[in-house]
DOFI-447979 format. One record per residue: z, x, y of N, C-alpha, C, O in turn; residue in three letters. Coordinates in steps of 0.1 Angstrom, whole numbers, plus 5000, padded with zeros to 4 digits. Layout:
REM residues N
ZXYZXYZXYZXYALA ...
***
This chain:
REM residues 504
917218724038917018844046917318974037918418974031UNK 916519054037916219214032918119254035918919194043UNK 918319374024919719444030919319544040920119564050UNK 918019624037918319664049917519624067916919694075UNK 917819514065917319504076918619444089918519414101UNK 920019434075921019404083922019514081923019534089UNK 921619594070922719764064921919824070920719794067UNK 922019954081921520104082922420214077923620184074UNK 922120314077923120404079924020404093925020474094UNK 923620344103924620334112925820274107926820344109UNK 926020154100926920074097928120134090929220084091UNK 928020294079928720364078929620384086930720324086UNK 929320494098929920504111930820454114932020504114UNK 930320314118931020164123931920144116933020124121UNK 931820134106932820124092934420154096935520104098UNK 933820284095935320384091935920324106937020284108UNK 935020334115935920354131936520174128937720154131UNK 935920084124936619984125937919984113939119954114UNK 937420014104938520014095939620074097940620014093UNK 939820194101940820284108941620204115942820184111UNK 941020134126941620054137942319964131943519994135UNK 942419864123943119804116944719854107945919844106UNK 943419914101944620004092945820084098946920094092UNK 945320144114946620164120947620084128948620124132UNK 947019974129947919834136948619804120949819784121UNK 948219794109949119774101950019884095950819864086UNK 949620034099950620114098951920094104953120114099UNK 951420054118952520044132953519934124954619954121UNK 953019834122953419724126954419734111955419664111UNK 954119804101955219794088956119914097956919844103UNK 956220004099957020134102957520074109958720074106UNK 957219994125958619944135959519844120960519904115UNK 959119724115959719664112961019724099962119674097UNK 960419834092960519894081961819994087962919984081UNK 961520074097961920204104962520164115963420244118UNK 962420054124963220034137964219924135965319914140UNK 963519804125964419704123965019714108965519614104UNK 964919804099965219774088965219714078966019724069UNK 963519584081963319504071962919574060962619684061UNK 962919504048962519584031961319594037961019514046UNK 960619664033959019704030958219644023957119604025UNK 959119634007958219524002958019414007957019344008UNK 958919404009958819214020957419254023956419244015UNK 957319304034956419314046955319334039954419264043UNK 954919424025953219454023953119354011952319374002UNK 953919244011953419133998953619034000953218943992UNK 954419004015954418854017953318864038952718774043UNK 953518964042953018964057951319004055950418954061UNK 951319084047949719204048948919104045947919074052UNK 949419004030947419024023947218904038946218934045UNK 948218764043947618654049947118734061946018704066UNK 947818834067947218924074945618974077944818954087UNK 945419034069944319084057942818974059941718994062UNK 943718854053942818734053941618684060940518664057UNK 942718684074942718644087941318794090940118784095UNK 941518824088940618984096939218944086938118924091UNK 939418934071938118914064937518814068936318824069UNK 938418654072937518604076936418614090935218594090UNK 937018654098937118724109935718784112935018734120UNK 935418894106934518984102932918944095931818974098UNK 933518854082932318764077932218694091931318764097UNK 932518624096932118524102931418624116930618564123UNK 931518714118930518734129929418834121928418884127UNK 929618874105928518914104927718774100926518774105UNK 927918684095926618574095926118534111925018484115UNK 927218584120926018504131925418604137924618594146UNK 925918734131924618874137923518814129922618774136UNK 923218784115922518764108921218684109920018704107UNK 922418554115921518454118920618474137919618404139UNK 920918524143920818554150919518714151919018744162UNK 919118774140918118904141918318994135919519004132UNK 917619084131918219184120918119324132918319434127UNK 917819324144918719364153919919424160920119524167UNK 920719284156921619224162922719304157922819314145UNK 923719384166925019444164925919314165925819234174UNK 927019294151927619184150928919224157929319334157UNK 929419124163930819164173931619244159931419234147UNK 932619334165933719364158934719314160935119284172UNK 935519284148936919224145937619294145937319404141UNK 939019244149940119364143941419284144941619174148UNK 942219354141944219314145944119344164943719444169UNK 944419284167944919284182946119404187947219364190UNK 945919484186946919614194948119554193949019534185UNK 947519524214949119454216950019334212951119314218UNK 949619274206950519164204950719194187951719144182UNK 950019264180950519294168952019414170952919424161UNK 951919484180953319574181954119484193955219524197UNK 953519354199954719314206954919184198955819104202UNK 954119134185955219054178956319124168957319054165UNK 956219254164956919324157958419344167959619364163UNK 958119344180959319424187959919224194961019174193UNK 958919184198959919094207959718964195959418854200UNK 959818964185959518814175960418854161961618854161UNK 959718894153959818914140961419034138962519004133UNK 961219164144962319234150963319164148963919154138UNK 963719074164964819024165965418914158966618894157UNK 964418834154965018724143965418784133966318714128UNK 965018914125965618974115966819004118967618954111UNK 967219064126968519154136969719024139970919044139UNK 968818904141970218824141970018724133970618624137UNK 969318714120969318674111970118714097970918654090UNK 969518834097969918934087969218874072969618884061UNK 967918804075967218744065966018764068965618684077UNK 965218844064963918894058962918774055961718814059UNK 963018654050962818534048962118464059960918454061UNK 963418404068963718324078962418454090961318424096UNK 963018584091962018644101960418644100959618644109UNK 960018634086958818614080958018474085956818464090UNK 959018384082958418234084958518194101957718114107UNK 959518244106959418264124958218324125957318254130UNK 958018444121956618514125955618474119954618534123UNK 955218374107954418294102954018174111952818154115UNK 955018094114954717994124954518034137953917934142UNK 954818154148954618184157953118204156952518114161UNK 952518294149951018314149950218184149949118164155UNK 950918084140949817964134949817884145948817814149UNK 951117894154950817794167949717894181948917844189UNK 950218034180949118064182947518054184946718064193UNK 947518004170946218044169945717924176945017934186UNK 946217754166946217654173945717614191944817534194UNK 946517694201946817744206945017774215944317724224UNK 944917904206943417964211942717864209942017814217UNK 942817824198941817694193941217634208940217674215UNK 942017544210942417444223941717504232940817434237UNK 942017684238941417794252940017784245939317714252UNK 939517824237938717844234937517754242936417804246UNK 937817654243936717554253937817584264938517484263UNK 938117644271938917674284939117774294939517784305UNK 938617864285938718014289937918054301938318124310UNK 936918014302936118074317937017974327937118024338UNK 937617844325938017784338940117834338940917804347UNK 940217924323941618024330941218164340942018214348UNK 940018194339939718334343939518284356939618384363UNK 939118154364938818124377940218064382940418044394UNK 941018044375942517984382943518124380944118174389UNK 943618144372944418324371943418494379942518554374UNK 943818514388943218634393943418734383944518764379UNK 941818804377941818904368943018984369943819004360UNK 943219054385944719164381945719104376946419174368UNK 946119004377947318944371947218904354948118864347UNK 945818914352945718914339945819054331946319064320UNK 945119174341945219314333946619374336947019474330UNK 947419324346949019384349949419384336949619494331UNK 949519264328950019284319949919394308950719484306UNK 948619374303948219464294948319594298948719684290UNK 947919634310948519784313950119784314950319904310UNK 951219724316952019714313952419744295953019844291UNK 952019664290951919674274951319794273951919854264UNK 950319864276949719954277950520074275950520144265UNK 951320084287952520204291953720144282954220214273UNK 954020074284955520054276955120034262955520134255UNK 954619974257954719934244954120034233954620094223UNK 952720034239951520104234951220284237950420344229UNK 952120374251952220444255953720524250953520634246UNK 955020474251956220514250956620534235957220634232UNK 956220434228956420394215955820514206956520594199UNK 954220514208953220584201953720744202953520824193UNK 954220794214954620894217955720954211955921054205UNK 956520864215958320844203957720924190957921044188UNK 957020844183956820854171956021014167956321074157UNK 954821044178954821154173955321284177954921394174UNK 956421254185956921354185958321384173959021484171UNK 958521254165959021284153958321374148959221444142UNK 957021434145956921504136955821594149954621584149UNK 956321634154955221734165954221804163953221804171UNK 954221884149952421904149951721854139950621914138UNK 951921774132950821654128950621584140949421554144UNK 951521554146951421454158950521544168949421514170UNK 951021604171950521644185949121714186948421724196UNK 948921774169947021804165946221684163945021674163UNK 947221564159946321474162945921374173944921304171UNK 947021374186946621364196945721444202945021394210UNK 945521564201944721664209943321614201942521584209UNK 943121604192941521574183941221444191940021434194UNK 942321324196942021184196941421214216940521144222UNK 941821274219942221324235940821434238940221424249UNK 940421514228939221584228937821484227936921464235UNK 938021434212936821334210936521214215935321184216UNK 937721094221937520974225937820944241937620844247UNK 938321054245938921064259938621144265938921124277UNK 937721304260937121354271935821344265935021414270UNK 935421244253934121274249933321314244932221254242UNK 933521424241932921544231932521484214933221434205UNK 931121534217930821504205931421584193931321704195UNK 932121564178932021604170931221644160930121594160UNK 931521744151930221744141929821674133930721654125UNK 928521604129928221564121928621394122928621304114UNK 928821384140929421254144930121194136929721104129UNK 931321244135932721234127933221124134933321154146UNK 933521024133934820954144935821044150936421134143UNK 936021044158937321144166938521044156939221104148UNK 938720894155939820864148940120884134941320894130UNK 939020884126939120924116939621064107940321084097UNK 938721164121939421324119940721294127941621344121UNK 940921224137942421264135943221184126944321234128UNK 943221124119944221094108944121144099945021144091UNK 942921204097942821294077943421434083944021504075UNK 943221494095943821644099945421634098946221694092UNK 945521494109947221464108948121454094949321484092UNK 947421394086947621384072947821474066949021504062UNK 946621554065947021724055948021774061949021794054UNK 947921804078949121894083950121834077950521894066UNK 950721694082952121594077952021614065953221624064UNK 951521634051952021604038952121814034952821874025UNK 951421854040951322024036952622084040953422134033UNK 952522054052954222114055955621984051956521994059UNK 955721894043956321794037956521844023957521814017UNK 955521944017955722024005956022104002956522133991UNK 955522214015956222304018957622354025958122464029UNK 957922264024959622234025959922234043961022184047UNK 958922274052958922294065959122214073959322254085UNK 959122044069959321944075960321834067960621894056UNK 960821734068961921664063960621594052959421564055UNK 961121574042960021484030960321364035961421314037UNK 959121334038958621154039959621094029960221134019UNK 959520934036960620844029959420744014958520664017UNK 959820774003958620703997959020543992960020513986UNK 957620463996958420343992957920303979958620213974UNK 956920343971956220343956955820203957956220113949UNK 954720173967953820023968953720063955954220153949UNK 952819973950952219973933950919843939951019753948UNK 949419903929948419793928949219673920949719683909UNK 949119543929948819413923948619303931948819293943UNK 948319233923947719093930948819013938949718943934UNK 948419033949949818953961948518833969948318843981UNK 947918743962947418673966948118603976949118573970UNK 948218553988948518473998948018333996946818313994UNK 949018233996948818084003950018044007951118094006UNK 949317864014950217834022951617784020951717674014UNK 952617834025953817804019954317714031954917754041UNK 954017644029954617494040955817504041956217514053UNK 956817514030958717534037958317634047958117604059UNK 958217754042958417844048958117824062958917854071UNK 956617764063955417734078957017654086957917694094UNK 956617524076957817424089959517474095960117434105UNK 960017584085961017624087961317694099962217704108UNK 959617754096959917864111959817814128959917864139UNK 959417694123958517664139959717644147959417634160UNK 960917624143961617554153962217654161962617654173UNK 962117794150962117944159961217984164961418074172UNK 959817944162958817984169958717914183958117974192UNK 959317794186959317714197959917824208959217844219UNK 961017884206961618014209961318074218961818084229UNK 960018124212958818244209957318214222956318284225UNK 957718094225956518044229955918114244954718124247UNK 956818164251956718254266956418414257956018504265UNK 956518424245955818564241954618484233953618464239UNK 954818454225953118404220951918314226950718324222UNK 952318214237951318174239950418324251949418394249UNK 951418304261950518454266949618564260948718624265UNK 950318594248949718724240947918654236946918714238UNK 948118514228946718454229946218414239945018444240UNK 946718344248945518324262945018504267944118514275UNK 945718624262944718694270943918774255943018864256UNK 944418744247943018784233941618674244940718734250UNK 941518574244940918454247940318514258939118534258UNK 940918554267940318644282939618764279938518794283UNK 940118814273939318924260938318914256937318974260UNK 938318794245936918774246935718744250934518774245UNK 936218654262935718654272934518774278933318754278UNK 935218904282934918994283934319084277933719174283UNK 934719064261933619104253932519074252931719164254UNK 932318964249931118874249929818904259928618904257UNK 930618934271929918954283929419104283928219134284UNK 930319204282929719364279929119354263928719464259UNK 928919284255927819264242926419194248925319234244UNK 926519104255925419064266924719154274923519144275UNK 925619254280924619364285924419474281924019564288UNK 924719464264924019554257922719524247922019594240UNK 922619394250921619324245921919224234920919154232UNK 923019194227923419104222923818954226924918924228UNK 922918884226923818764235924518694224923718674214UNK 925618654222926318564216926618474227926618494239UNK 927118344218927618224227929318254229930118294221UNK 929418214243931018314242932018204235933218234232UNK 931318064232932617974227932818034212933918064207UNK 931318064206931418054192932418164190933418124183UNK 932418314197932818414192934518354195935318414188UNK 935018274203936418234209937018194197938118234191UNK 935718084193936217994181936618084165937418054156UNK 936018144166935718224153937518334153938218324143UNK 937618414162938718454167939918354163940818364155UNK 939618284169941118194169941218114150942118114143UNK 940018074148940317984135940818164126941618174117UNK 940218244129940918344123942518364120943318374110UNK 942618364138944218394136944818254132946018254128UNK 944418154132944817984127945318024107946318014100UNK 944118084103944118114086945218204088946318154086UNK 945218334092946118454091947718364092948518384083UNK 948018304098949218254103949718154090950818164083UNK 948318044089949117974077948918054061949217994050UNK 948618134062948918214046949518344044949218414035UNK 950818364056951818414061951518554064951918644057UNK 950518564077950218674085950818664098951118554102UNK 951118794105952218754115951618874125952418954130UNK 949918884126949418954135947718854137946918804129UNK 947818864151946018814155944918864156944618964163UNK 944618834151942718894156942018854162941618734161UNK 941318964172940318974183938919054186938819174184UNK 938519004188937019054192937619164200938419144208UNK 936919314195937019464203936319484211935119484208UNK 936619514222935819574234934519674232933519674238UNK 935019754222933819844217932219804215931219874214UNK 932319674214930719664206929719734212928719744205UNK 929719784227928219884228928619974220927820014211UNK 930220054219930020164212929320174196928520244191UNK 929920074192929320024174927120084177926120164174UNK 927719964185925919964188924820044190923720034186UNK 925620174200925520274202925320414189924520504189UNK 926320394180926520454165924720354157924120414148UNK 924520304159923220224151923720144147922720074146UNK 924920054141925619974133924919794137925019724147UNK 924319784127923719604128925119544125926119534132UNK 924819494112926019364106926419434094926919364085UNK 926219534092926519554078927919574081928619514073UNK 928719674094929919784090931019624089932019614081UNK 930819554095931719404097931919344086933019294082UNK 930819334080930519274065931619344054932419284047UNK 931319534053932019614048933719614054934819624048UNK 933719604064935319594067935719444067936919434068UNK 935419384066936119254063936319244047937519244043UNK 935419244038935619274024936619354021937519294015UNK 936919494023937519614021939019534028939719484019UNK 939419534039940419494041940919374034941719374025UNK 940219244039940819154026941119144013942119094008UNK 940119234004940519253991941619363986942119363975UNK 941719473999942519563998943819523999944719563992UNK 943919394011945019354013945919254002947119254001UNK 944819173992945319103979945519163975946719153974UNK 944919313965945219343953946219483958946019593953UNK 947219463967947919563969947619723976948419823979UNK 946319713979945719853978946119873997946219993999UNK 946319824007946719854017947719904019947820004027UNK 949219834009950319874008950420024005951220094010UNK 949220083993949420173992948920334001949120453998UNK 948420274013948120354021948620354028948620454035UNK 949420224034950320214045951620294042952320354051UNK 952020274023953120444022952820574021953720664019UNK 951120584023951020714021950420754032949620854032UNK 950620694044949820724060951520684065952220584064UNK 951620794070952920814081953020754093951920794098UNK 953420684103953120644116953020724121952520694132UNK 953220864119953020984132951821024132951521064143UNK 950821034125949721034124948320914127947120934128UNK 949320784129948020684135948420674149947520654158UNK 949920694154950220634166949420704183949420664194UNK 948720854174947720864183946720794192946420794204UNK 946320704176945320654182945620524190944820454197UNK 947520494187947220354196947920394211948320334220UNK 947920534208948420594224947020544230947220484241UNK 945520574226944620644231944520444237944620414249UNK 944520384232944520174231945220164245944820084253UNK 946220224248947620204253947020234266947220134274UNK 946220374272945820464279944620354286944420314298UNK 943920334275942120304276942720154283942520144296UNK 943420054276943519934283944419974299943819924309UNK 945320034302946120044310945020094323945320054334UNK 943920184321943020224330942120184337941720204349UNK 941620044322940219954331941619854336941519794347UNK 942719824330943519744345943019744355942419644360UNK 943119904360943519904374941719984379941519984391UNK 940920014372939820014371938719884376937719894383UNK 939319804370938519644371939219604379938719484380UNK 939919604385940719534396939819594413939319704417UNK 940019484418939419574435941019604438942119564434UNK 940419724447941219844450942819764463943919804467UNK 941919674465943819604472944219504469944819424476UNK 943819494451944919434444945319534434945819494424UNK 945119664436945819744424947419744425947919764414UNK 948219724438949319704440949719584432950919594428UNK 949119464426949419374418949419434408950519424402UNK 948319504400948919514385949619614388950619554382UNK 950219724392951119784396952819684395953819704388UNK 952719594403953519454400954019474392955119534390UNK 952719394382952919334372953519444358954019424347UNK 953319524363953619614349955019644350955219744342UNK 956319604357957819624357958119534351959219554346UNK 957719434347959019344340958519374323959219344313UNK 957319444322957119484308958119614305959019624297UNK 957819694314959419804311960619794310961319874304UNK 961019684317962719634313962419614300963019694293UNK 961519514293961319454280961319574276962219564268UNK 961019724276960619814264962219904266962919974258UNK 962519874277964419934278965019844271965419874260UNK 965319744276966219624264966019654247966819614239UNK 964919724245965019674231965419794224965319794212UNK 965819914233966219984226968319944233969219964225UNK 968619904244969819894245970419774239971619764237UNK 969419674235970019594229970419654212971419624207UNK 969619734206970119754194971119864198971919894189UNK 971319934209972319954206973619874207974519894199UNK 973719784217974719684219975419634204976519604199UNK 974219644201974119564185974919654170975519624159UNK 974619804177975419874162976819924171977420034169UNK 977219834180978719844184978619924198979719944204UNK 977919964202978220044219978419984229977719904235UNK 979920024234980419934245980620004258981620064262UNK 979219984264979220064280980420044289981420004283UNK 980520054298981820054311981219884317980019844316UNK 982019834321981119664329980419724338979419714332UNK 980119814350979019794352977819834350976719814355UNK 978019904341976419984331975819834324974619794324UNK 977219764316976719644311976419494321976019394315UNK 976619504335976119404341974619504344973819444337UNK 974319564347973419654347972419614338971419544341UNK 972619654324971319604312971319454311970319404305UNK 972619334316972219254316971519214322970919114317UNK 971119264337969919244344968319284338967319214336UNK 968519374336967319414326967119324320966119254323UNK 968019294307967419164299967019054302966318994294UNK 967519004313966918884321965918914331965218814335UNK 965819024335963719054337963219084328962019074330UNK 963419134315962719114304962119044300960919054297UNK 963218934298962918784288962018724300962018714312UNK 960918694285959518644292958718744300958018714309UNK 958718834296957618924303956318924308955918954320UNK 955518864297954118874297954118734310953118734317UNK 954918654311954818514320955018584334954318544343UNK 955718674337956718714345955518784352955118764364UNK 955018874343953818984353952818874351952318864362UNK 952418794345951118734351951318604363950618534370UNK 952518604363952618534377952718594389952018574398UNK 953718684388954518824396953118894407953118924419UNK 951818914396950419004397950118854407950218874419UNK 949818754403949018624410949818614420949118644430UNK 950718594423951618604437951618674444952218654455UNK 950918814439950718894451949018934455948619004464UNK 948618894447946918884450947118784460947018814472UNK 947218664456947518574469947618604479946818584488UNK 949318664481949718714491948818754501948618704513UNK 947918874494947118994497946018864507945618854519UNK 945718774495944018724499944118624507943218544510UNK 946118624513946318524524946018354518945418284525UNK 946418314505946418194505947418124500947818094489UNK 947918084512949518004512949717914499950417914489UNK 948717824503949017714491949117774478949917724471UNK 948317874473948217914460949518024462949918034450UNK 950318094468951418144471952518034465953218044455UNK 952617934476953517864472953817764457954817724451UNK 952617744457952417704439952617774427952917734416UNK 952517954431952918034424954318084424954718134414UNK 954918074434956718094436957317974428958118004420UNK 956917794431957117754426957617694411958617644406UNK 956117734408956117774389957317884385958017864376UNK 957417974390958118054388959818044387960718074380UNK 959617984395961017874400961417824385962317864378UNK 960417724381960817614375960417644360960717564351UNK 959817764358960217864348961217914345961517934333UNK 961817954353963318014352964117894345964717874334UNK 964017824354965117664349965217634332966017574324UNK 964317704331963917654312964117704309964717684299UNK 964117884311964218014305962618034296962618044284UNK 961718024303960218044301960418214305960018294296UNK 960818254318961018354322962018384321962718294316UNK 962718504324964518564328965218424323965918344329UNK 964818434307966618354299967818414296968118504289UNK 968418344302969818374302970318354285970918444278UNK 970018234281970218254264970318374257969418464259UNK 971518384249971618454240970818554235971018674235UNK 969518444228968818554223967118524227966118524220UNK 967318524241965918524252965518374253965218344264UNK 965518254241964718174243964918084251965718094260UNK 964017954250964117814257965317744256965917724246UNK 965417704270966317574271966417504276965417504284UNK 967217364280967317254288968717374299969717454295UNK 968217344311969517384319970617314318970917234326UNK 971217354309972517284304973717364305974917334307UNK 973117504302974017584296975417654303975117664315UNK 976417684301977317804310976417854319976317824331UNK 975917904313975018064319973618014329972818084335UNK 973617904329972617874334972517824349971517774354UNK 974117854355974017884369972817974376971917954384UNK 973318094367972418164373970418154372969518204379UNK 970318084361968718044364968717924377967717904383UNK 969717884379969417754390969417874407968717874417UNK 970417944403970018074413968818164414968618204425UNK 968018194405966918254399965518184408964718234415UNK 965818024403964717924409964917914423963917934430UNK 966017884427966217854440965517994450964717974459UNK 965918144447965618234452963918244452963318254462UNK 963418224441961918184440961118094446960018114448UNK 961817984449961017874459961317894472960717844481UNK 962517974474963017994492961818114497961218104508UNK 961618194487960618304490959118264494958518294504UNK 958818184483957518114485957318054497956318064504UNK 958317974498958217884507958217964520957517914529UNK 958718044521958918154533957518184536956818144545UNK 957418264525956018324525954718234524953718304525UNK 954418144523953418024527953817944540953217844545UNK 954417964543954917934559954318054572953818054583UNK 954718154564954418284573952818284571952218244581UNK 952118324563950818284560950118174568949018174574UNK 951118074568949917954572950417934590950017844597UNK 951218024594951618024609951418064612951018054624UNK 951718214605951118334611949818454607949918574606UNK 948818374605947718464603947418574608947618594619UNK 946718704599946418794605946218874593946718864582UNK 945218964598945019024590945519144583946219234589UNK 945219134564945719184559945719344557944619394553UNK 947219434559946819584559946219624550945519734552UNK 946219564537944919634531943919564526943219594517UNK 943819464534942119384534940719484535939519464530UNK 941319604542940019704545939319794535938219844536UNK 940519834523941119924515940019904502940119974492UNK 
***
């Protein structure tokens, strides 16, 4: 096949807007760990990026050969790092095993094996995924993510630029002008692009000009940080990844729902892909990234009319998967990841934070928006805990009941993403009056607790056998959860009637 009959000049375009996207999930994702948890930096851009990196190249090649094979037409899906679960493995995974580790190592290989079972994981959904989307009600699937949306992707992003307020806040207004009210730019600039090179000059001009505090420099250097599989490492971690498993398997069953949905708005743009292939492709991605010690997933982007829309065939996928992967071996990411500030990208994952949190409750019919509404509280305790927990941690000792107080928090925390996609399903139910599936959903919930799948009482959030001291109170937890259910599938199935906002 001709180059250009799969390269246009659209694929430029496409390029930068995908490459950007990446590039600022791995800005985020070194700066929390670097800046919030105080892991080395080098660690992170020579043993986390290139398998990272990898994972995305292959990623990329693999849906431009099936644009390829498929038409010289054909806009090939885009790849990328996954938002949310690349800043909620940094905060609820990798983070805290450093913090109570105090080994750089051990958090690496936790966050190595967490992804690889991941991916595994998708693998498996991947032939499953249309019959999760008919047993889970969609709002209980987007509660979360608008949850993640606002807390993680919303609070965080903002934190950061208001560290440095007018890089930050000229490049929120560029991302907020061009991508969010629309407006075309000149010369069809990416709105993300101009906002990080505007954010940039402002942040390093007044950094020189003595007007702002000088940036912290870490002096990456070009070299070859080739990635492979380090098996100690892999097997060491898993037994902390087992941990992990009420944060990671969720975070992949809804990439998998994702793509799902991609697949389907690239269909009615004219693209048909097969939705297993693109599942499959996705997951064996994040399967490689994991075992050659990458510790973020990749997913098919919602964007593809927009790509499509830009003119972009298969070329810009082809160019961003090359560019990233090779950037990510021979050091060259590292060196932009020290010379790109997080106050300058976290715009754009405000704008991720905004956009996902909207079609939530967008895509949802209008009397289950009260569900993802639900669902999105037990993600906010999660984004309060993790700043009271570090403080707990550098010695602050509240009055007892401020601290029975955040202990509650942290046990609606722990397990979040399980917590709102049940929390959301139990009340769509509610709504659509069906007992049985009410009471099967209180139940689970129940017997989630018992394990600490949900609200663990453990130490440090994870699984257990109900064995423990503390684990009175999950047998209280459960019990309160099946008495409700059971209430409420009783009242339902006795007392019919219709529902107040059945009309709505």
């Amino acid at each position: 096949m001709k180059a250009d009959k799969w390269f246009v000049s659209g694929d430029l375009n496409a390029f930068f807007a995908l490459f950007v996207d990446n590039v600022v999930n791995l800005v985020m994702l070194t700066a929390i760990l670097a800046g919030q948890f105080g892991m080395p930096q080098d660690f992170i851009l020579t043993r986390m990026i290139p398998g990272t990196a990898i994972g995305v190249m292959f990623g990329d090649l693999a849906y431009t050969w099936m644009a390829c094979r498929r038409g010289r037409r054909m806009t090939a899906m885009p790849l990328g790092l996954d938002t949310p679960s690349t800043i909620g493995m940094t905060i609820a995974v990798i983070g805290p095993v450093f913090l109570e580790s105090g080994n750089a190592m051990t958090a690496w290989s936790v966050g190595m094996a967490t992804l690889f079972i991941m991916g595994l994981f998708k693998v498996v959904m991947s032939f499953a995924g249309d019959w999760v989307q008919r047993i889970v009600p969609l709002p209980a699937l987007l509660g979360p993510l608008a949850g993640i949306g606002l807390a993680l992707l919303g609070l965080i992003p903002v934190m950061r630029i208001f560290s440095a307020p007018v890089a930050g806040l000229f490049a929120t207004g560029v991302i907020l002008y061009s991508i969010v009210a629309g407006f075309r730019l000149p010369m069809r600039i990416p709105g993300a692009l101009l906002a990080v090179v505007a954010g940039l000059i402002i942040y390093w001009v007044m950094a020189i000009a003595g007007l702002s505090p000088a940036p912290v420099t870490h002096s990456a250097t070009i070299g070859l940080n080739w990635p492979g599989i380090d098996l100690s490492a892999l097997t060491s971690g898993m037994a902390g990844a087992i941990r992990y498993l009420p944060v990671s398997i969720p975070f992949g069953l809804l990439t998998i729902v994702g793509g799902i949905n991609t697949t389907a708005s690239a269909r009615a743009a004219g693209d048909d892909y097969r939705t297993r292939d693109i599942l499959l492709v996705e997951s064996v991605a994040t399967l490689i990234a994991g075992a050659l010690g990458g510790v973020a997933q990749s997913t098919p982007y919602i964007g593809h009319p927009a790509y499509k829309a830009m003119g972009a065939r298969a070329g810009y996928t082809f160019l961003t998967g090359i560019v990233i992967g090779l950037a990510g071996i021979f050091g060259v990411l590292g060196v932009i990841i020290d010379f790109v500030p997080e106050v300058v990208v976290a715009p754009v994952l405000l704008f991720v934070g905004l956009a996902i949190t909207e079609q939530a409750f967008s895509a949802s019919p209008r009397r289950h928006m009260m569900a993802v509404a639900f669902s999105i509280i037990p993600c906010l305790a999660y984004v309060i805990t993790i700043y009271t927990g570090q403080l707990l941690g550098a010695g602050a000792r509240p009055d007892p009941s401020l601290a029975a107080q955040l202990g509650i928090l942290a046990i609606l925390g722990n397990g979040f993403i399980v917590t709102a996609i049940l929390w959301g399903s139990a009340l769509v139910f509610l709504i659509d009056r069906k007992p049985l599936a009410v009471l099967l959903t209180f139940v689970t919930l129940g017997v989630f607790s018992l394990f600490g799948v949900i609200h663990s009482v453990a130490p440090g959030g994870g699984l257990y056998l109900p064995r423990l001291p503390e684990a009175a109170r999950s047998f209280e937890l459960a019990a309160a959860y099946v008495l409700t259910g059971a209430a409420l599938a009783a009242m339902l199935r006795w007392f019919p009637q219709e529902s107040g906002q059945a009309g709505q």
